[in-house]
C-alpha positions as CSV (number, residue, x, y, z in Angstrom):
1,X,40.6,14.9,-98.1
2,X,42.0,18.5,-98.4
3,X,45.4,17.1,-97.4
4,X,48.2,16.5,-100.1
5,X,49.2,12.4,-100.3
6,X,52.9,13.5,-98.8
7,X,51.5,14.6,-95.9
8,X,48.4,12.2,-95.3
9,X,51.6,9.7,-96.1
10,X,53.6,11.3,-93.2
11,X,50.8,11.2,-90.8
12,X,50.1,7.3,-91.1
13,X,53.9,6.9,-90.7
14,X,54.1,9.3,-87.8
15,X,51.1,7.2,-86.1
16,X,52.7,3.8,-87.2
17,X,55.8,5.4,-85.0
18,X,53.8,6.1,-82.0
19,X,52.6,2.5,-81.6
20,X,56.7,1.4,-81.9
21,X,57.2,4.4,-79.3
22,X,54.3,3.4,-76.9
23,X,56.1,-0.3,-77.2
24,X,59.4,0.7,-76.6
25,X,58.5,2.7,-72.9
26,X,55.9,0.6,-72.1
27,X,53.5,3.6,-71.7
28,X,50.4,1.7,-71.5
29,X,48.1,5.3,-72.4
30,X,50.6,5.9,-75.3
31,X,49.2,2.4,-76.4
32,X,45.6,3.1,-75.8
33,X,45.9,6.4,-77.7
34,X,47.4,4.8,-80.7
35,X,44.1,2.2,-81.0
36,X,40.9,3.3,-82.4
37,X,38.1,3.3,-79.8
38,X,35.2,3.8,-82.2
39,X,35.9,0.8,-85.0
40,X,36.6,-2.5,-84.6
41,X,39.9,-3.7,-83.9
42,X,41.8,-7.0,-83.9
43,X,45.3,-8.6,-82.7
44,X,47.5,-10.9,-83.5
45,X,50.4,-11.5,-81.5
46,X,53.3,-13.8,-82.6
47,X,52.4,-17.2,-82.3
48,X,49.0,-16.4,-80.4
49,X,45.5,-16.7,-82.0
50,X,43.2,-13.7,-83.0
51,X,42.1,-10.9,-79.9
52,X,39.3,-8.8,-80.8
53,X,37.4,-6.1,-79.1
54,X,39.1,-2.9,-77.8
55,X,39.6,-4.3,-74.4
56,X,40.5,-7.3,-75.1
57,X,43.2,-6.1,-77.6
58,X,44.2,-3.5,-74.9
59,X,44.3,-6.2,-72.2
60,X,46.9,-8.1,-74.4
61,X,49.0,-5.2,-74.6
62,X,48.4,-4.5,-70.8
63,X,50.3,-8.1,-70.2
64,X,53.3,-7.5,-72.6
65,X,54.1,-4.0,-71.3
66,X,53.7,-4.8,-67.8
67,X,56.1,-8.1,-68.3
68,X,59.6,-7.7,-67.1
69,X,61.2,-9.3,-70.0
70,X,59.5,-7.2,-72.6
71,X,61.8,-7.5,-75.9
72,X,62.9,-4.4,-77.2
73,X,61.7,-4.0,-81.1
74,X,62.9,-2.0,-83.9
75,X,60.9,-1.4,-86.3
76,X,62.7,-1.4,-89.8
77,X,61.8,-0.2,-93.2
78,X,58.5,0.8,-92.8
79,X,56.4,0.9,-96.0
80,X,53.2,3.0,-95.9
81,X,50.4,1.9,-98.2
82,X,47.1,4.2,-98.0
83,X,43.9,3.7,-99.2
84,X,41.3,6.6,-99.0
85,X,40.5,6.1,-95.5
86,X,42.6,3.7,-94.6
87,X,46.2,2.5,-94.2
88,X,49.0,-0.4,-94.0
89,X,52.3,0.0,-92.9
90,X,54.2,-3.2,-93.5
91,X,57.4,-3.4,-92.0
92,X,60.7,-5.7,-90.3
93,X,60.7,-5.6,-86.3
94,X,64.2,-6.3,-85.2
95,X,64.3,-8.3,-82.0
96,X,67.3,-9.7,-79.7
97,X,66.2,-13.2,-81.1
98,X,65.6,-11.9,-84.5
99,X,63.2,-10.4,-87.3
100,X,59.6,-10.6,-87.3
101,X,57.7,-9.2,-90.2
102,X,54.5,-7.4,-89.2
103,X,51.2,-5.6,-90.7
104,X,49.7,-2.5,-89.1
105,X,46.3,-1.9,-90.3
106,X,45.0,2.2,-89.4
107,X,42.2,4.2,-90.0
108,X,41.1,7.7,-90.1
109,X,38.7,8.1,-86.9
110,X,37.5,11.6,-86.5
111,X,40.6,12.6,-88.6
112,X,43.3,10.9,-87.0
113,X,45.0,7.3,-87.9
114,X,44.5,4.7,-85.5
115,X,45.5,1.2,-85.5
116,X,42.4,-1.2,-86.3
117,X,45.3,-4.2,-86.4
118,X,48.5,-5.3,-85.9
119,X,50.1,-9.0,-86.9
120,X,53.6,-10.0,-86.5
121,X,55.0,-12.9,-87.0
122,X,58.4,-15.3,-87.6
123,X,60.3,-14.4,-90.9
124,X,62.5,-17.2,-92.3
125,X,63.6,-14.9,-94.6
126,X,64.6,-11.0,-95.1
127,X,62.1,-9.0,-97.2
128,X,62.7,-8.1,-100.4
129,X,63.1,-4.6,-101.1
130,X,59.7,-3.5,-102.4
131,X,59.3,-0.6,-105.1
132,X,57.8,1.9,-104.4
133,X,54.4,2.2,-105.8
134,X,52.1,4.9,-105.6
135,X,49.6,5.0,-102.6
136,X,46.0,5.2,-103.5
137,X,44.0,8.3,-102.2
C-alpha cells in the first residue's frame, strides 16, 4: 500500500463511522454501501444466531431499520486495529438500555474498507481502557 498507516488508520475509522451513520438514519443504501459485495460477509446481532450471505445480512438490516422502535446507538471509543488488508474496529455502543460491546470486521475491496462482519453483544462490564498498540501494515 502506498498509503502512510495514519491515513489507512483514518480511512477504516471513517468507514467504521459510516456504518454507525447508516444506523443512526436508517438509510438502508448507506447500509448497503458500507458492506462488501464481493467477499463473504457474516452477522451477528445481539442475541440472534449467525446471518451469512450478502442478502441475507442485508435483509437483517432491512428489518432493524425499517422497525419503528429502532434504538438509537452511540458508538464509543472506537479502537482501530489493521492488518495488511484487513481491519477491526472494537468498540462500546451506548444504547437507552445500556452498553453493548461490538466487533466490526472490514476489508479492502477494490481499495475501499467494507464491513465483512459486525457482532454486538451484552457487556456486564465497562471495557478496560486498552493501550494503544501499534497496527500491523
Amino acid at each position: 500500500m502506498s498509503q502512510g498507516p495514519d491515513k489507512i488508520t483514518a480511512e477504516l475509522v471513517a468507514a467504521n463511522e459510516a456504518f454507525y451513520d447508516a444506523f443512526d438514519t436508517g438509510d438502508m443504501d448507506a447500509m448497503a454501501e458500507v458492506w462488501a459485495a464481493e467477499l463473504p460477509v457474516a452477522c451477528i446481532h445481539p442475541g440472534g444466531g449467525a446471518i451469512t450471505g450478502r442478502e441475507e445480512v442485508l435483509q437483517s438490516w432491512r428489518e432493524i431499520l425499517s422497525a419503528s422502535g429502532r434504538p438509537a446507538i452511540q458508538c464509543l471509543e472506537p479502537e482501530p486495529l489493521v492488518f495488511n488488508d484487513s481491519g477491526l474496529v472494537i468498540c462500546t455502543e451506548a444504547l437507552a438500555g445500556g452498553r453493548l460491546v461490538a466487533s466490526n470486521l472490514f476489508a479492502l475491496e477494490n481499495g475501499v474498507w467494507r464491513m465483512v462482519h459486525h457482532q454486538a453483544g451484552p457487556m456486564n462490564t465497562p471495557m478496560p481502557r486498552r493501550s494503544s498498540g501499534p497496527s500491523l501494515h
